[in-house]
C-alpha positions as CSV (number, residue, x, y, z in Angstrom):
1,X,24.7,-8.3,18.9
2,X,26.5,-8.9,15.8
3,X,25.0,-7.2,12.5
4,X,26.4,-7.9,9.1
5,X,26.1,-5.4,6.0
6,X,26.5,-6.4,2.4
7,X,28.2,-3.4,0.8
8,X,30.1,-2.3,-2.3
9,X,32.1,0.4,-0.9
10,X,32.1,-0.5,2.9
11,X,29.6,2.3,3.8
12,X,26.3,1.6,2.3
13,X,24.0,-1.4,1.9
14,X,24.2,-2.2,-2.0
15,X,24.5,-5.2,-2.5
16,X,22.8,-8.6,-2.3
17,X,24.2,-11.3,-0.5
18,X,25.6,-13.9,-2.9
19,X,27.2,-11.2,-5.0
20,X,27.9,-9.0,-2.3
21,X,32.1,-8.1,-2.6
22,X,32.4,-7.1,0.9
23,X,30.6,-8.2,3.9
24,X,31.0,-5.7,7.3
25,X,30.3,-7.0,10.6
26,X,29.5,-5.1,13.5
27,X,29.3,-5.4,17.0
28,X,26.2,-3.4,18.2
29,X,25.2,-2.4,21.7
30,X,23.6,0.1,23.3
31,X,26.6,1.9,24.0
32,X,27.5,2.0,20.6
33,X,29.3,0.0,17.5
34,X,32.6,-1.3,16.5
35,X,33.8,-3.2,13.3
36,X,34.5,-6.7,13.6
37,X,35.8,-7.7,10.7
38,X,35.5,-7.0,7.3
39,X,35.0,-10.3,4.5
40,X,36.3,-9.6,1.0
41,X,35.0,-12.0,-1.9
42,X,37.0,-12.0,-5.1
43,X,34.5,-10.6,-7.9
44,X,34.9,-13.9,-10.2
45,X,31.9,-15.6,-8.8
46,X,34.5,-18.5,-7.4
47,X,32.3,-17.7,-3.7
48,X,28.5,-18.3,-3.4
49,X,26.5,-17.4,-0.7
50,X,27.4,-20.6,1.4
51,X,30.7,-18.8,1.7
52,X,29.6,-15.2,2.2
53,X,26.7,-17.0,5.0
54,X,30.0,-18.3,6.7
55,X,31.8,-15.2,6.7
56,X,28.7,-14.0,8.8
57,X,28.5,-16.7,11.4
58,X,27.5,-15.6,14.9
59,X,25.7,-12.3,13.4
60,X,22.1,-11.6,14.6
61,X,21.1,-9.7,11.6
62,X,22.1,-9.4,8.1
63,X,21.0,-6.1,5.9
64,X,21.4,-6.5,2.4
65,X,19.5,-4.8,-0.7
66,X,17.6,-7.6,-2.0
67,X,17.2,-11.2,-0.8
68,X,15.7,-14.6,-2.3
69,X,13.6,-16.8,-0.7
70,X,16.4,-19.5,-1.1
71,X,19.0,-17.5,0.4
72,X,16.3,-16.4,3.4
73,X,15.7,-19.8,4.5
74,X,19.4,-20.6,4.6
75,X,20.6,-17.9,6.6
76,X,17.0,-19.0,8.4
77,X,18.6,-21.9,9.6
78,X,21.8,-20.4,11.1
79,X,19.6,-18.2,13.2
80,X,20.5,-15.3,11.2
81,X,17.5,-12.9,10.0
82,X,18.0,-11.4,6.6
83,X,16.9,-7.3,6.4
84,X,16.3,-5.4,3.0
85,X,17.3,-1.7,3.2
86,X,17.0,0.5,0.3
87,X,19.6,0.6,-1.9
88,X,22.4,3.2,-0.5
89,X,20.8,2.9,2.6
90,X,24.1,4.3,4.7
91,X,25.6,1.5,7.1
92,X,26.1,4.2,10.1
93,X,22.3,5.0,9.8
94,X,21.6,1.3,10.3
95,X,24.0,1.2,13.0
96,X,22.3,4.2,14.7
97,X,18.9,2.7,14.5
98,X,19.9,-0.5,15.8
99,X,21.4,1.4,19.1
100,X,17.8,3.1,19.4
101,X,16.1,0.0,19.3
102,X,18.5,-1.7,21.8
103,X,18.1,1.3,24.7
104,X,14.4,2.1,23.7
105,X,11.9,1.2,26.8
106,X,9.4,-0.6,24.7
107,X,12.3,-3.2,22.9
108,X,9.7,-6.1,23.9
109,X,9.1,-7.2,20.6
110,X,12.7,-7.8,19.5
111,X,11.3,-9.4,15.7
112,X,12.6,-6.1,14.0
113,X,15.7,-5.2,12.8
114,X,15.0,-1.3,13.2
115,X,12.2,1.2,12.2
116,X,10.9,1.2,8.6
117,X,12.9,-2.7,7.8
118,X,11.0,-5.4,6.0
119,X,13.0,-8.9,8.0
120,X,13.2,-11.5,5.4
121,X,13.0,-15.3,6.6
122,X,12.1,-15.2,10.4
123,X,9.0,-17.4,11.3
């Protein structure tokens, strides 16, 4: 699966998604992780968060460190499931969790993102 991570610094989720200046996506399976690509955004506010929800097409999952309702439904309707982490939250501890969740016997309820993440617009 493809995860997406809105970061500051490229290692931790800081960041919401329209202001996000970097957006890191991952391919995650149970074997492990590798980056994808990496989506800079300029910091003059010339990209909103139609862009930056481009820049994530195909991704399963998108952490970020806070999320609006707006913003939720949109990347709702792209099949993409918006998770809050705790500010700093680092990305290889997402990343980690994710792999536990994807080789753990009891996966049958695939709605969470990983332990202890609230998943913002799913229905």
């Amino acid at each position: 699966m493809k995860v997406a991570f809105a970061t500051r610094d490229g290692e931790h989720v800081n960041e919401q998604l329209r202001r996000a200046p970097q957006l890191v996506v991952f391919e995650v399976t149970a074997a492990g992780h590798r980056l994808e690509r990496v989506s800079p955004f300029e910091p003059d506010g010339r990209y909103g968060t139609d862009e930056r929800i481009r820049a994530i097409a195909g991704c399963s999952i998108v952490y970020v460190s806070a999320i609006g309702p707006s913003s939720a439904a949109r990347l709702a309707t792209r099949g993409i499931r918006a998770a809050t982490a705790p500010e700093g939250t680092p990305i290889q501890e997402l990343l980690a969790a994710l792999r536990r969740l994807l080789t753990s016997p009891d996966r049958l309820d695939r709605s969470s993102a990983a332990p202890g993440r609230k998943l913002s617009g799913h229905g």
